[in-house]
C-alpha positions in Angstrom: 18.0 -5.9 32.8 14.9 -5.0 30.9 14.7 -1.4 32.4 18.5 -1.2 30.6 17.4 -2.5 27.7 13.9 -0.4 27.0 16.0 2.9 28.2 19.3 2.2 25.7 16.5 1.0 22.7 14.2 4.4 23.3 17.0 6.8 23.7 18.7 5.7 21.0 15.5 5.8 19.0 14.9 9.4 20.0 18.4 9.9 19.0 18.1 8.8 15.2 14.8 11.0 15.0 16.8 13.8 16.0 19.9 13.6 13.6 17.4 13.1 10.7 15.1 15.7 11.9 17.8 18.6 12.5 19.3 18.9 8.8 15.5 18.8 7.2 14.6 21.3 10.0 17.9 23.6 8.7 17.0 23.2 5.8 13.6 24.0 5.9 14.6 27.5 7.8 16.4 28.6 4.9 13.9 27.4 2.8 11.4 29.7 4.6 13.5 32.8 5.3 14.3 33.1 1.6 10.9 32.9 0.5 9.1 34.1 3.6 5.6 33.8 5.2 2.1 35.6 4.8 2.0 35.5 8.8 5.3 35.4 9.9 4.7 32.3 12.5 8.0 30.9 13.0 6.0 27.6 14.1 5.5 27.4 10.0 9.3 26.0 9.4 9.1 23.6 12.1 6.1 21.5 11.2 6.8 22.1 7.7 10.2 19.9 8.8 7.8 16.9 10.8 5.6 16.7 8.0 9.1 16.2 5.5 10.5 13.8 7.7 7.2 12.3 8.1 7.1 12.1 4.2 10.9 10.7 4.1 8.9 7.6 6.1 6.6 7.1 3.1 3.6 8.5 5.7 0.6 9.8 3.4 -1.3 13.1 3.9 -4.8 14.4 4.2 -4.9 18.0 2.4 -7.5 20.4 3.0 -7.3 23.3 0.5 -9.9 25.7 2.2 -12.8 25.6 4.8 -15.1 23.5 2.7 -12.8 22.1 0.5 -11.7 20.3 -1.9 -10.2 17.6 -0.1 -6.8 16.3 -1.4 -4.6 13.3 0.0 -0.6 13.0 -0.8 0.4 9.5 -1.0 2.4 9.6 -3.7 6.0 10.0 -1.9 9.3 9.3 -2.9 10.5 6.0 -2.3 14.0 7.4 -2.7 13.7 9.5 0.8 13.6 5.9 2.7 17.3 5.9 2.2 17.7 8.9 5.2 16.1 7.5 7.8 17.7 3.5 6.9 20.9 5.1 8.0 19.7 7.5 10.8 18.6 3.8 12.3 21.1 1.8 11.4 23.8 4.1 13.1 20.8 4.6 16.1 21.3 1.0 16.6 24.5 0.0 15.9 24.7 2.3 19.2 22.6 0.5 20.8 24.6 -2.8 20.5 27.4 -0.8 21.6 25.8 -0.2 25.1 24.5 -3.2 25.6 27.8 -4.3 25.3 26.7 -6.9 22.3 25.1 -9.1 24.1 23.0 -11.5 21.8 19.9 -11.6 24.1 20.0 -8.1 24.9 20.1 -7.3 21.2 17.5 -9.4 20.3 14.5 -7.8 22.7 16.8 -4.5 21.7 16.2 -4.5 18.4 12.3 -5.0 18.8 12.1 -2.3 21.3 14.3 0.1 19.6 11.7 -0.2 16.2 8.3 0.0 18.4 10.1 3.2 20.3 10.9 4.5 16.6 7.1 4.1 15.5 6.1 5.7 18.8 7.5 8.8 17.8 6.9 8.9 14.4 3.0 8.4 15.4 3.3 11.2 18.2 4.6 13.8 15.7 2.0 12.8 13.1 -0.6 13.2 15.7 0.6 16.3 17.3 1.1 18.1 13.9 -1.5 18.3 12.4 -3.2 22.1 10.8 -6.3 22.6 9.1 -5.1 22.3 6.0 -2.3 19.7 6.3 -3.0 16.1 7.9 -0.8 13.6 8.3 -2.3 10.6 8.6 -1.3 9.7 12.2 -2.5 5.9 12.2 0.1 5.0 9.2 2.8 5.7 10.8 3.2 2.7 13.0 2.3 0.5 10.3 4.6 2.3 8.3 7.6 3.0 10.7 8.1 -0.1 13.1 8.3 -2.4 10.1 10.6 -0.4 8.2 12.9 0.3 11.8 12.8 -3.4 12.4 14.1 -4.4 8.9 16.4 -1.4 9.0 17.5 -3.2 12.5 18.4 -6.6 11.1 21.1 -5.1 9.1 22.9 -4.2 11.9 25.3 -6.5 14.0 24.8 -9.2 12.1 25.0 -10.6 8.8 21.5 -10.7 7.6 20.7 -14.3 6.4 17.9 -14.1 3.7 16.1 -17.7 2.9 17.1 -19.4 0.0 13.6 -18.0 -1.7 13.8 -14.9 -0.6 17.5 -14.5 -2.0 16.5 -15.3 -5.2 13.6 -13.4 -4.8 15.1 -10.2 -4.3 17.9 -11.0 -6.4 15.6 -11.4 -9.7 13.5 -8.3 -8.5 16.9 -5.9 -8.4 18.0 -7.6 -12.1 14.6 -6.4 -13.4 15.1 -3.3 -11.7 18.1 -2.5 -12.8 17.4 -3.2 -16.5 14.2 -1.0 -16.3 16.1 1.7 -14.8 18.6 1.7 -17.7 16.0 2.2 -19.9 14.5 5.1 -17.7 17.9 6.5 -17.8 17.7 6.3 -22.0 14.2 7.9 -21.9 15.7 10.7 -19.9 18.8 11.4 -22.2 16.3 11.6 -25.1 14.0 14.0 -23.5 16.5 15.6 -21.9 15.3 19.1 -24.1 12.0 18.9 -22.5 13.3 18.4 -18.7 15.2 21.5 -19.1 12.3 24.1 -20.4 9.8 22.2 -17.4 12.7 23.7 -14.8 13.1 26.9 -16.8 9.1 27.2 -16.2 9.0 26.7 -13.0 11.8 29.0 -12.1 12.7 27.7 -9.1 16.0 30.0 -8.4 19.5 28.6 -7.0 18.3 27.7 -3.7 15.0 26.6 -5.0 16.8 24.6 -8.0 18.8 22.5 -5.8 15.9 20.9 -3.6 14.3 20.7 -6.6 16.9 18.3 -8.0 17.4 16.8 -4.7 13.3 15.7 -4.9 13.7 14.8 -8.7 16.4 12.4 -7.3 14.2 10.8 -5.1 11.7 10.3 -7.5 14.0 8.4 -9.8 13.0 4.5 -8.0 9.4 5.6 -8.7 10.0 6.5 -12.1 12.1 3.1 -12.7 9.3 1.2 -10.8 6.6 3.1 -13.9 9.6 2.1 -16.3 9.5 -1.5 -15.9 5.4 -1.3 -15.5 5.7 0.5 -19.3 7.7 -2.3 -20.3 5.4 -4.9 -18.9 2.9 -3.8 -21.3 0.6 -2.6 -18.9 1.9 0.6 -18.6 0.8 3.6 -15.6 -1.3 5.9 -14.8 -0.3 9.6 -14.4 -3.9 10.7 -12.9 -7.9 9.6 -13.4 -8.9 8.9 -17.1 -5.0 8.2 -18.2 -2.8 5.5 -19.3 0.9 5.7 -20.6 1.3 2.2 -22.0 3.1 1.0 -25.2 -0.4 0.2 -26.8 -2.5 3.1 -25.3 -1.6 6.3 -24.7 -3.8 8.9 -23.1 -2.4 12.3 -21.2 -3.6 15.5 -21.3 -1.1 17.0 -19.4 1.5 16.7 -16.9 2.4 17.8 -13.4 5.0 20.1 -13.0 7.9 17.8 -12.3 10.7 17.9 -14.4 11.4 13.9 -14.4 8.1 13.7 -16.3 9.7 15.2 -19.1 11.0 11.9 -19.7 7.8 10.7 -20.3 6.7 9.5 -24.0 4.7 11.4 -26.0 3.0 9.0 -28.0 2.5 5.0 -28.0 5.7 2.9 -28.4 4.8 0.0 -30.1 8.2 -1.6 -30.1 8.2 -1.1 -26.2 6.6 -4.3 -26.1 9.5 -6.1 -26.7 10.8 -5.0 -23.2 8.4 -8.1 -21.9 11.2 -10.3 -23.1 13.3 -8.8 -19.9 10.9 -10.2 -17.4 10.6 -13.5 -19.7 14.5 -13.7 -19.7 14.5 -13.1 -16.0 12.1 -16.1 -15.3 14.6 -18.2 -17.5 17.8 -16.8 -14.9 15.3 -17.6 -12.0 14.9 -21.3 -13.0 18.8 -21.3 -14.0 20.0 -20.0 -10.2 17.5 -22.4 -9.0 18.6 -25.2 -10.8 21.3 -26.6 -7.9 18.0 -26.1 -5.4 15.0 -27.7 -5.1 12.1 -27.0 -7.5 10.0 -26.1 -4.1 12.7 -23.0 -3.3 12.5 -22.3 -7.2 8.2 -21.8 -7.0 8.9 -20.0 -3.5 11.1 -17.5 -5.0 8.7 -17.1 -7.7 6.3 -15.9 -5.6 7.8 -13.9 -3.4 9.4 -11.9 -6.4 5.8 -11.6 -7.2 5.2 -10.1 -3.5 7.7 -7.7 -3.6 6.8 -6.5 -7.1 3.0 -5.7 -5.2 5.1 -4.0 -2.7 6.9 -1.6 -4.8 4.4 -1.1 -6.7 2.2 -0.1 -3.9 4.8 2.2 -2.7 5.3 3.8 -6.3 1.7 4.6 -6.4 -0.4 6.7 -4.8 -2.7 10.2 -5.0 -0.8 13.4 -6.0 -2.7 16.3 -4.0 -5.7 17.0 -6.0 -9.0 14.7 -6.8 -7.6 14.7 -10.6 -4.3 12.8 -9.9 -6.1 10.8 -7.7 -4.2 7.4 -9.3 -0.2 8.2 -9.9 2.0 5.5 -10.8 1.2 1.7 -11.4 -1.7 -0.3 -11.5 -1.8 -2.1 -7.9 -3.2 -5.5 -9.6 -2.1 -5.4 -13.5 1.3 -4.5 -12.8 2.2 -7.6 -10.6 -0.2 -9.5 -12.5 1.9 -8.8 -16.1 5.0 -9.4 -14.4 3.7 -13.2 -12.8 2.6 -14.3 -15.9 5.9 -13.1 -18.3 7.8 -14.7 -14.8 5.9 -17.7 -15.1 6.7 -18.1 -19.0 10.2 -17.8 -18.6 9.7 -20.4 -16.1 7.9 -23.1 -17.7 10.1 -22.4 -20.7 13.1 -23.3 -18.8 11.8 -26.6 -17.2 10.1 -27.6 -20.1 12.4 -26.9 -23.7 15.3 -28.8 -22.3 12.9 -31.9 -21.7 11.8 -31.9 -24.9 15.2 -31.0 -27.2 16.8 -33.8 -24.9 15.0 -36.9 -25.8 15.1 -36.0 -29.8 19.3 -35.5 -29.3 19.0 -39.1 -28.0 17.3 -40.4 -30.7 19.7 -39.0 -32.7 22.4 -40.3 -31.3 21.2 -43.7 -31.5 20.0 -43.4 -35.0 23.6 -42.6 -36.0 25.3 -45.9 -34.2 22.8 -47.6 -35.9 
């Protein structure tokens, strides 16, 4: 029964690497017969297409720019691209419960083997393609993959029943989100002038123009992730020696990404106010939390606080070259801002209604008097 269970799981694995791999492998074919090669090696498109759909699963690289360097590392990824291979394994395994026929006990060890077979092969191909210039880093990828497969995994077949804590957790993280975004999708309307002559100078043709949208796209969660950093007050960084806050505002230049258009071009004073949205959202966390215990309330609390780190580790990373070495948010201030305007809207919650409703009270007795 285990045999059946380990060969359905890894097939089925091998099967969602596949689908995802074969599009991003067509695509980087046409990608390279349009533009060409200096040597020709047809072996160029295909680990051009592991190291993409190694990149899809968040899996950082080591660069090597010539024989004695400079060294470069490429962590700072899309968080967008996730979205491929969470439904690559959610069809893989909703498969999988197919031929096993459903069975709760098979699909329990199922699910377990089906996300360790996933981060097998995702560590295989970042071993086995490696160049001398491009490295992916081969020991991420389990850490990376087999969490994400496993979570992708509990989706599937079941309704997937969050804690009380973690509901509310995720639920106050996505309101934030969402409101940041909005105001990401403001800065980009304004600026929209400047993202136009960034794609004009980077000429990237028809073919060229459309993966370039397609990757601007999947920046777009980073950018909202910087957004509600900005509006923290702690702002980001877009490489060593720079900060884009609403107090402090230091950039010399920009990479050529036309998202970054969007970015200001001086301090924003009034930004500030935009720590009232985390504020306000500590005040709807204490008033979902209200019918709950105060325990499930202080729980919540921190794990919005964890999966604020989380993002923001994921939004953050190196951009190729020693001088863009920190891109994105601040892995300490950012969640740090965000606890502490949390925590305000919190304690102002549990503690102003304590106080007004003793003085209405008093009131009211004073007038039967």
């Amino acid at each position: 029964m285990f045999a059946r269970t380990l060969w359905v799981s890894f097939t089925q694995a091998v099967r969602s690497a596949v689908v995802l791999f074969l599009p991003i492998a067509f695509i980087t074919l046409i990608a390279w017969a349009i533009a060409g090669s200096s040597n020709g090696d047809s072996s160029d498109p295909v680990r051009a297409s592991v190291w993409i759909w190694l990149a899809a699963h968040h899996i950082p690289f080591s660069l090597s720019f010539s024989n004695s360097g400079p060294y470069g590392l490429l962590s700072y990824l899309p968080i967008g691209a996730l979205v491929f291979p969470f439904f690559t394994i959610r069809n893989g395994f909703a498969r999988t419960i197919e031929r096993l026929d459903g069975d709760t006990y098979l699909v329990k060890n199922a699910r377990f083997l089906f996300a360790l077979g996933y981060g097998l092969i995702s560590t295989g191909l970042a071993f086995g393609s490696a160049s001398t210039s491009v490295t992916p880093i081969w020991y991420f990828a389990p850490i990376f993959s087999i969490p994400f497969a496993f979570l992708t995994c509990l989706t599937v077949g079941r309704r997937m029943i969050l804690t009380q804590a973690l509901n509310l957790a995720t639920r106050i993280f996505a309101l934030m989100l969402g409101v940041s975004s909005i105001g990401l999708a403001g800065a980009i309307f304004l600026h929209i002038q400047t993202i136009e002559n960034l794609t004009r100078v980077l000429q990237p043709g028809i073919f060229g123009g459309i993966l370039l949208l397609l990757l601007n796209v999947l920046y777009l969660p980073n950018a909202a992730i910087a957004t509600m950093s900005y509006f923290s007050g702690v702002g980001f960084s877009m490489g060593d020696a720079t900060i884009i806050s609403p107090l402090s505002f230091q950039l010399p230049g920009i990479p050529g990404l036309p998202i970054l258009g969007a970015l200001p071009a001086t301090t924003q004073h009034f930004a500030l106010l935009g720590a009232v949205i985390f504020i306000l959202a500590g005040v709807v966390l204490t008033s979902w939390a209200n019918s709950l215990s105060s325990r499930v309330l202080w729980q919540g609390y921190f794990l919005a606080i964890v999966c604020t780190a989380l993002m923001g580790f994921l939004a953050s990373g190196q951009l190729i070259i020693d001088s863009l070495g920190t891109v994105g948010v601040s892995l300490w201030k950012f969640p740090l801002a965000i606890s502490v305007e949390l925590l305000i809207g919190i304690l102002g919650a549990l503690i102003i209604p304590k106080i007004t409703l003793p003085r209405r009270s008093i009131m009211t007795r004073d007038s039967r008097d």
